[in-house]
Wavefront OBJ file of the C-alpha trace (Angstrom):
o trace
v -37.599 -8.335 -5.838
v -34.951 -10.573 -4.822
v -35.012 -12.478 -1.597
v -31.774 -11.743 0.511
v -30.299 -14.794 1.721
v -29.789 -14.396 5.739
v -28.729 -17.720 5.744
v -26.118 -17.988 8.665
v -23.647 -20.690 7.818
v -20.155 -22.438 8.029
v -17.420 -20.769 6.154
v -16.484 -23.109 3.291
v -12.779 -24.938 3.962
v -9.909 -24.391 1.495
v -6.294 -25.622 1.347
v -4.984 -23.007 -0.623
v -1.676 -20.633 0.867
v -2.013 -17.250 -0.362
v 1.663 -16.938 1.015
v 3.270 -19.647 -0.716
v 5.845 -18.261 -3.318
v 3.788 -19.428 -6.293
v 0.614 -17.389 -4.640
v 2.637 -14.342 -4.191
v 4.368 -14.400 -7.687
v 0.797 -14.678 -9.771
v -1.622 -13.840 -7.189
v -5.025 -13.968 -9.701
v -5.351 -17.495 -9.715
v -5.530 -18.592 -6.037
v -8.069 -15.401 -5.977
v -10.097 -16.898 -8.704
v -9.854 -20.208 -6.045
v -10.938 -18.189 -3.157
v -13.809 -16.162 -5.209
v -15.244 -19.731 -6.198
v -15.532 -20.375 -2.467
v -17.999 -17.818 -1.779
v -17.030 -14.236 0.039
v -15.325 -15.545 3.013
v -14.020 -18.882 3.284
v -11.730 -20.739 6.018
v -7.829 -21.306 5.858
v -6.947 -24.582 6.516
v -3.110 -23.929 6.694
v -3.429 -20.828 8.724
v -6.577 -20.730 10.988
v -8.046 -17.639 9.715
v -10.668 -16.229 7.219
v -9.952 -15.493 4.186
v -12.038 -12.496 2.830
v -12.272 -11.096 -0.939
v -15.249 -9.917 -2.005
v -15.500 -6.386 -2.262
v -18.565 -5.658 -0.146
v -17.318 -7.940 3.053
v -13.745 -6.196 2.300
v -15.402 -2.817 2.427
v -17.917 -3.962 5.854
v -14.310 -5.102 7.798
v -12.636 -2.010 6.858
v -15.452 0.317 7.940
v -16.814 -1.279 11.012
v -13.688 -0.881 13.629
v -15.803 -1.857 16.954
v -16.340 -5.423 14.982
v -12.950 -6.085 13.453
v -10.109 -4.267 15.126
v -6.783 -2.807 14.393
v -5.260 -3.596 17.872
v -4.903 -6.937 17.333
v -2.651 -6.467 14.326
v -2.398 -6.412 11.074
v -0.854 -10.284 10.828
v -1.957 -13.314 11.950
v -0.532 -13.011 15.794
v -2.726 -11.371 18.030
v -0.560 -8.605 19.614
v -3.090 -8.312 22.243
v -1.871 -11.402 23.341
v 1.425 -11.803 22.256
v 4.742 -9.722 21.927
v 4.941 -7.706 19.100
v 8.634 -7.317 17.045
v 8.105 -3.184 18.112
v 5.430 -1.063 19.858
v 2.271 -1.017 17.907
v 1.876 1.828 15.165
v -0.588 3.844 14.584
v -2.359 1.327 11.463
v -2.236 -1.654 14.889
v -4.719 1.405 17.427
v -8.063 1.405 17.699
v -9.857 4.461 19.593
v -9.396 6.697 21.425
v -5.905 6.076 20.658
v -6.305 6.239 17.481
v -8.376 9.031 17.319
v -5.603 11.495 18.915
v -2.969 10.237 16.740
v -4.966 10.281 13.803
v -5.975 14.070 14.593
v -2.040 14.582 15.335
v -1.272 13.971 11.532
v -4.591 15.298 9.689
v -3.444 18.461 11.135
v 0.142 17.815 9.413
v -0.744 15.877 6.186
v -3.804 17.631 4.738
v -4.835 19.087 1.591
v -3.185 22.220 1.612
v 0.009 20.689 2.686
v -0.226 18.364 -0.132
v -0.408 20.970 -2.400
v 2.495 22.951 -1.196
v 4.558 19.543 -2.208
v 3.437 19.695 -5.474
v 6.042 22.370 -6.638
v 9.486 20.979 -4.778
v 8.283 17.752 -6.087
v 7.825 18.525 -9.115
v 11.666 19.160 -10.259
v 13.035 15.819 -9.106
v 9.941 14.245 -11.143
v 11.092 16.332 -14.082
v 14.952 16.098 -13.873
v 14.463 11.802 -13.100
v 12.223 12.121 -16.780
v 14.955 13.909 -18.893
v 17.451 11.666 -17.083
v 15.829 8.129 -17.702
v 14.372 9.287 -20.978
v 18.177 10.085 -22.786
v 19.104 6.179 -21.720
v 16.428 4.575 -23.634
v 16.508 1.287 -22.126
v 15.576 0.893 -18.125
v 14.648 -0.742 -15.423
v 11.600 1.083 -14.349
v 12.104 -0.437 -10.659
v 15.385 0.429 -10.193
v 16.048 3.008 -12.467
v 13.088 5.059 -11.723
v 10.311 3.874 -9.414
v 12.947 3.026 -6.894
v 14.832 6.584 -7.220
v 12.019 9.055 -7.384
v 10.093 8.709 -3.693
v 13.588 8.156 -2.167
v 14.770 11.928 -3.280
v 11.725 13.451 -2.156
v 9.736 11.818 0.250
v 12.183 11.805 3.088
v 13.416 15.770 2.492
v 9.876 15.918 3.166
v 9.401 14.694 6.255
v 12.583 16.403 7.510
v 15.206 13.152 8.074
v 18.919 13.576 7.787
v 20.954 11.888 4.679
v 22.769 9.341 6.944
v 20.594 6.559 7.318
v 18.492 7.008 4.554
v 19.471 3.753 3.097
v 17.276 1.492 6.079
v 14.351 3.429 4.368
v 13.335 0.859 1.707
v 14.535 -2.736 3.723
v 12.721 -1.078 7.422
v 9.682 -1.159 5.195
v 10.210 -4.399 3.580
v 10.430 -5.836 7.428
v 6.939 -4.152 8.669
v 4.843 -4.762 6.329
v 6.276 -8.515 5.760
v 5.666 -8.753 9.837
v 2.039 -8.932 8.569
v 2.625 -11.903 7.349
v 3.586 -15.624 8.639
v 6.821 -15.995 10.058
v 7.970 -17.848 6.429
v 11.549 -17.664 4.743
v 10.619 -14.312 3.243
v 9.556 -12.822 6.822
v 13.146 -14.210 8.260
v 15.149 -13.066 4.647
v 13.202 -9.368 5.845
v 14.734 -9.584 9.308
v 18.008 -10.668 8.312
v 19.702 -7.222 9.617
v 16.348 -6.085 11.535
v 17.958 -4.530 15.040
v 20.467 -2.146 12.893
v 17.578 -1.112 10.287
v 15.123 -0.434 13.560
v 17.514 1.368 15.393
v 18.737 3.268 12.162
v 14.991 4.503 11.989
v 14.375 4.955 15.060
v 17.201 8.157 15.526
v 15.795 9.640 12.363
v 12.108 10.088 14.208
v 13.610 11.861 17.551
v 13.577 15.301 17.099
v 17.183 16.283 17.685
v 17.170 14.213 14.209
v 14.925 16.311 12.630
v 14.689 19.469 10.044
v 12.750 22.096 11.518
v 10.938 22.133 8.699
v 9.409 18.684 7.554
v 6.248 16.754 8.728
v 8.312 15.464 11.619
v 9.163 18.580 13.280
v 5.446 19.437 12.821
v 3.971 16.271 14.260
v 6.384 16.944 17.090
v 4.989 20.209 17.458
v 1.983 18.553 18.338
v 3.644 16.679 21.425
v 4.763 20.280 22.233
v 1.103 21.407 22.438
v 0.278 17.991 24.632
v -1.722 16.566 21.659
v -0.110 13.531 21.898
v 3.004 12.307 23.823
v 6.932 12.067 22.726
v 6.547 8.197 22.632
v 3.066 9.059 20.414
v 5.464 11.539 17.956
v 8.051 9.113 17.742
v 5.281 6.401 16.108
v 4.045 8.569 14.115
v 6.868 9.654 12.627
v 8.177 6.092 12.276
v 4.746 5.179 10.837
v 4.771 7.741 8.075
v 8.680 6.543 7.133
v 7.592 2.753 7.101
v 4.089 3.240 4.904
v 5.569 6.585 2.777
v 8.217 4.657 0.577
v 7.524 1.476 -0.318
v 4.044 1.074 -1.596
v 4.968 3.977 -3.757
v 7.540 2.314 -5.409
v 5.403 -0.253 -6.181
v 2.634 2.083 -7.095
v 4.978 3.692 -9.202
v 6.408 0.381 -10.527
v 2.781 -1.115 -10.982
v 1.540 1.941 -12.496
v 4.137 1.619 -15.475
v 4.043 -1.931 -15.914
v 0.184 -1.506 -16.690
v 0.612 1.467 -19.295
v 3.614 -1.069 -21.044
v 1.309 -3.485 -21.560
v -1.246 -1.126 -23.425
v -0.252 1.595 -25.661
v -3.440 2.179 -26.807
v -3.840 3.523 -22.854
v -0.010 5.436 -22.986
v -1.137 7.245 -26.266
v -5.038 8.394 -25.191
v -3.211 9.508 -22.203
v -0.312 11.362 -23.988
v -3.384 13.295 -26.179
v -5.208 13.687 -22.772
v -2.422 14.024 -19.923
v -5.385 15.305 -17.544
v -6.537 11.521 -17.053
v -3.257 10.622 -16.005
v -5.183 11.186 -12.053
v -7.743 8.520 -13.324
v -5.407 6.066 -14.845
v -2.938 5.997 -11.662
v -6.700 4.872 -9.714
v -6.996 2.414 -11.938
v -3.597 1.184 -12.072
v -4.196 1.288 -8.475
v -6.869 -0.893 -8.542
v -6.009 -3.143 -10.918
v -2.452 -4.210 -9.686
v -2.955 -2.880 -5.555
v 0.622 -2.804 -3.689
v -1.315 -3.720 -0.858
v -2.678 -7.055 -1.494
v -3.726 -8.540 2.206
v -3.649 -7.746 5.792
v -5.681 -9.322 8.911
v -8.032 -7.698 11.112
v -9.532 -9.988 14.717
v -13.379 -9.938 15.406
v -13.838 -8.346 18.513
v -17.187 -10.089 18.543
v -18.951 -13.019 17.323
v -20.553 -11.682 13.853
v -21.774 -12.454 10.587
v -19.733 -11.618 7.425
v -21.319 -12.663 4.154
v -23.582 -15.150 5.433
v -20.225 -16.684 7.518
v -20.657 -16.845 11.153
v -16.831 -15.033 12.620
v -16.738 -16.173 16.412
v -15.093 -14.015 18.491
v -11.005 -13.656 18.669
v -10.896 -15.284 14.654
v -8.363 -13.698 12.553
v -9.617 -12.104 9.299
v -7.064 -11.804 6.481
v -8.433 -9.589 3.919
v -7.777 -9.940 -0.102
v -7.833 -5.946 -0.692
v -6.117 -6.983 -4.193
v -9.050 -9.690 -5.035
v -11.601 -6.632 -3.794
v -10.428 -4.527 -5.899
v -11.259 -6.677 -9.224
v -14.202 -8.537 -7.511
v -16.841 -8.921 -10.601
v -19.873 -8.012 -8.297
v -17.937 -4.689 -8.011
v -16.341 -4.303 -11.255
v -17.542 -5.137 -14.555
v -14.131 -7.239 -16.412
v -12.372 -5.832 -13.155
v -8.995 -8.045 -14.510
v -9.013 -5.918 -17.268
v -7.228 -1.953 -17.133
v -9.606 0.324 -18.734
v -8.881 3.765 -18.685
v -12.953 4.883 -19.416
v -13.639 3.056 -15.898
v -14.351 5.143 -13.044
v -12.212 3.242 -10.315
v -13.205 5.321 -6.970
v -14.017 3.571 -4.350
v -11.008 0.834 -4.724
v -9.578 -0.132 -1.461
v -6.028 0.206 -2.323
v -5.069 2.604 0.427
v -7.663 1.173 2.938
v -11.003 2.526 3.579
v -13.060 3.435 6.868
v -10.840 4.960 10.399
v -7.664 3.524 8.638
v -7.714 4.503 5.290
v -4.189 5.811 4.423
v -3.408 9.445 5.622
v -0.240 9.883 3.320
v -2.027 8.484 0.042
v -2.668 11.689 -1.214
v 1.717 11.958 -1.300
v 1.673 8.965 -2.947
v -0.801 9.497 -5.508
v 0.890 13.145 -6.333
v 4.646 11.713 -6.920
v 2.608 8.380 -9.254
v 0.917 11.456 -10.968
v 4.194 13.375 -11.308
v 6.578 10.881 -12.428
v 3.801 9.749 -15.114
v 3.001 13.240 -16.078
v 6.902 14.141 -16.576
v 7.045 10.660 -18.846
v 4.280 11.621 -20.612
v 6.027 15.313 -21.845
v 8.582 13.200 -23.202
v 7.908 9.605 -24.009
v 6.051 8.499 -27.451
v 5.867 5.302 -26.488
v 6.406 3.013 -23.522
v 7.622 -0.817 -24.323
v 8.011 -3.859 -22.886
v 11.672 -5.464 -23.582
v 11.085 -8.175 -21.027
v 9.388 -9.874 -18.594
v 8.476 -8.216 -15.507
v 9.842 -9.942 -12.409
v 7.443 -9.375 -9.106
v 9.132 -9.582 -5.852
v 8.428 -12.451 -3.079
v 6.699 -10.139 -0.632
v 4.414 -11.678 1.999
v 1.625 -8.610 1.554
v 2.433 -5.972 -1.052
v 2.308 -6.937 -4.825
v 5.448 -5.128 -6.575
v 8.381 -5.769 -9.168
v 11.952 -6.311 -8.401
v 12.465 -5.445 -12.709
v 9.967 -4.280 -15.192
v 12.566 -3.737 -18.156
v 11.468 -1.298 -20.607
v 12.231 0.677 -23.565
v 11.041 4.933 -23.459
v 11.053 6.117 -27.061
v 11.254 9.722 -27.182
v 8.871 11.847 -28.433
v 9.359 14.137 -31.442
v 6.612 16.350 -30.839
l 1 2 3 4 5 6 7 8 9 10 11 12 13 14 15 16 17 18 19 20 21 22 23 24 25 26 27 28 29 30 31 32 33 34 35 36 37 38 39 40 41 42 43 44 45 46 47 48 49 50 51 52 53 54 55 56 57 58 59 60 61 62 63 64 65 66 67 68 69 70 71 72 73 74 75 76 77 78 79 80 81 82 83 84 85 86 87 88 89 90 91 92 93 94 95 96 97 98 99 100 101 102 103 104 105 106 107 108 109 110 111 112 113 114 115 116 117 118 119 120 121 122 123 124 125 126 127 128 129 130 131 132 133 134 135 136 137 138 139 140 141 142 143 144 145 146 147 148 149 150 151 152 153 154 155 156 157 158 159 160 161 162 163 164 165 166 167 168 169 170 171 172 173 174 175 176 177 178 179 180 181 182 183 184 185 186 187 188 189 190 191 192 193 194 195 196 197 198 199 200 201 202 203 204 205 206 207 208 209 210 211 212 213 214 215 216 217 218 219 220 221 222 223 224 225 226 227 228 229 230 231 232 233 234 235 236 237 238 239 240 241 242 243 244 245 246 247 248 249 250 251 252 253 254 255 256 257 258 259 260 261 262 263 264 265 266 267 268 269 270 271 272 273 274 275 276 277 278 279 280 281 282 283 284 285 286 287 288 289 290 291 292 293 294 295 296 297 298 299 300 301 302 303 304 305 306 307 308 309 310 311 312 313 314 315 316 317 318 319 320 321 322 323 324 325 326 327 328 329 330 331 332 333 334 335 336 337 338 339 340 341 342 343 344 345 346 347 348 349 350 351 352 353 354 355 356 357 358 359 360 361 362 363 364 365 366 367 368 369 370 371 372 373 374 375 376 377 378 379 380 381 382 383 384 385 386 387 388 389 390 391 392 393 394 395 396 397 398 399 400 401 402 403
């Protein structure tokens, strides 16, 4: 048997920026960097931990009482210092937490995942036809882009007029995790109108009677949780519902384009098409870091993490971490990917991902129908984002099928 190493020790230093623009363009190489360093290494630029192995990703995002949600996601301490807005539900620890969290299990759940399956389902279909009779797109903008935008917020119950905050509101929030850089100011640029815009859509006056808002505001009806409490929630579910499915969309594509050997297995077996948006998933994650604050002094992967530190955590360089998975740079459609941390794991894994992964699954089951083959015409171009890993363009050509 192997001796385990409970060797408590220094975290080692590095001077890589994971936020610098040639980090956030071509990620894999300053992981490779950090993955040399051991599990958890220190910084330098930033004053935090950096954290991406798989198992230590996995131990922060399980064990809440140790690494906490309430001091935010980015590298201020909101405990401490003024936040941009009032702290969501992803920046609550419990109890809070635990009543908001129940507030939107009881809305987003299985069965009212499946009712969206059918409504959805058209839009997925009608986007396919529409896409596949131009040939040549922009999977981004043409389609990835398009597709949660028509049916995500119908779900949810907001009106048509300022709809278009949707996508830049979400670029702000999840750059806020982030360092206060030139792409966290470019996010800001028009920050108070895009707030405020979303902001009206989450009071209920603003709402169908219909959509998840309505129903999480039933809940501050029943005294679940309070108006301020509905308001966040609905607000959180229109910041995190949009744009990581884009890019999960976008990603998703941009993987199958670079392997038709993948595209055509799944065209003779469109049933996998579940297991190859996990993979795609996994492989290219649309969240790629985030920062959790030890609550106490601990140990993480033989690193000694005093008190207060700030973790940021690599969930992109977890999910391809070779202790984890075997070639895990490489997309392999046989690979059982469950268990990626994509959408989080533990108290704050992602409510809505079950929405996200049904409109991935419809728009690539729709494409599938109709597409022979999928083809690059050009070089994707990924988008300066400060946390999520996404294209602004993956040009590409959809030859029809003839069967």
């Amino acid at each position: 048997m192997t001796a385990v190493d409970t060797t408590v020790r220094e975290a080692p230093v590095l001077p890589v920026d994971p936020f610098s623009h040639e980090s956030i363009l071509d990620p894999y190489p300053m992981h490779a960097q950090l993955r040399s360093a051991g599990p958890v290494a220190w910084l330098e630029k930033y004053g935090c931990f950096a954290v991406n192995g798989f198992e230590e990703v996995y131990e922060v995002l399980t064990d809440f009482e140790t690494y906490c949600s309430s001091g935010g996601l980015g590298p201020k301490d909101i405990r401490k210092q003024t936040s941009w807005r009032p702290p969501s539900i992803l920046e609550s620890d419990p109890p809070t937490h635990t009543v908001m969290r129940r507030a939107l299990t009881g809305v987003i759940n299985p069965s009212s995942v499946r009712a969206l399956r059918g409504p959805f389902t058209g839009p997925a279909e009608d986007l396919a036809d529409a896409v596949v009779a131009r040939g040549a797109i922009d999977a981004v903008r043409d389609l990835a882009e398009v597709y949660p935008l028509r049916v995500f917020p119908d779900a949810v119950g907001i009106p048509e007029e300022g709809r278009e905050h949707l996508l830049p509101y979400g670029n702000m929030v999840f750059n806020a995790f982030g360092p206060e850089n030139d792409i966290h100011r470019e996010a800001f640029a028009h920050g108070e109108e895009r707030s405020a815009a979303i902001m009206r859509n989450c009071a209920r006056q603003n709402l169908s009677d219909s959509g998840f808002g309505a129903r999480i505001w039933e809940r501050a009806h029943e005294g679940l949780i309070t108006p301020e409490q509905a308001t966040l929630l609905v607000r959180a579910l229109l910041s995190a519902g949009v744009d990581t499915t884009v890019f999960g969309i976008g990603n998703t594509l941009k993987v199958l384009s670079e392997r038709p050997d993948a595209w055509a297995a799944l065209r003779k077996n469109p049933h996998l098409a579940k297991f190859a948006v996990d993979e795609a998933l996994r492989v290219e994650s649309p969240f790629q870091k985030f920062h959790r604050t030890a609550t106490v002094d601990a140990v993480l992967g033989g690193v000694h993490i005093p008190e207060g530190a700030k973790l940021l955590l690599f969930l992109g360089a977890a999910n391809r971490d070779p202790r984890r998975w075997a070639d895990g740079d490489r997309f392999d459609l046989e690979r059982t990917a469950a268990g990626h941390v994509a959408f989080g794991m533990g108290l704050h894994q992602c409510v809505g991902q079950p929405i996200a992964r049904l409109e991935i699954e419809l728009v690539l089951q729709a494409l599938l129908k109709r597409v022979e083959r999928l083809e690059p015409t050009g070089e994707p171009v990924p988008i300066l984002h400060n946390v999520l890993r996404g294209f602004e363009s993956i040009p590409v050509r959809l030859v029809p099928a003839t069967d």
